[in-house]
C-alpha positions, 0 to 999 in steps of 0.5 A: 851867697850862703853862710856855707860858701862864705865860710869855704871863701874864708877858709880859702883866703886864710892864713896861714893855708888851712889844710882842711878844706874840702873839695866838694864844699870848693866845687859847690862855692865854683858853681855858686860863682857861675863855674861850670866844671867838667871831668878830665882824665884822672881826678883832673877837673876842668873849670870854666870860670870868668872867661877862663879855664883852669884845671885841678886836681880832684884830692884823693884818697882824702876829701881835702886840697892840698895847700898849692891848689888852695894857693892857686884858686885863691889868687885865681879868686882874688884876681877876679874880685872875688873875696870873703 
């Protein structure tokens, strides 16, 4: 894994929940893991990811994830054995 998305892994599993983790370095990290991920209405994101489906909101009009999503994808993470 690159130095880039293990720091976005660590900022994910941080406590307490950072407030400035992009979406867009959280998008790459996914990819890097195998995701696959398709646009929805809205700024809603469908991401197919260890034999399962999770929809998210793309943030905007800032670039950052709010601290429920981040919560969310890090217990998603976790539970599939991934951690920094």
């Amino acid at each position: 894994m690159k130095r880039k998305h293990q720091k976005t892994l660590e900022l994910i599993y941080a406590r307490p929940v950072s407030a400035n983790v992009r979406w867009l370095d959280i998008e790459t990290l996914l990819l890097e893991l195998g995701a696959k991920i398709e646009e929805r209405e809205g700024s809603r994101v469908l991401i197919k990811l260890f034999d399962e489906r999770r929809v998210f909101h793309r943030p905007h009009p800032t670039p950052t994830t709010d601290k429920g999503a981040l919560a969310s994808l890090r217990d998603w993470l976790f539970n599939n054995g991934v951690k920094p």
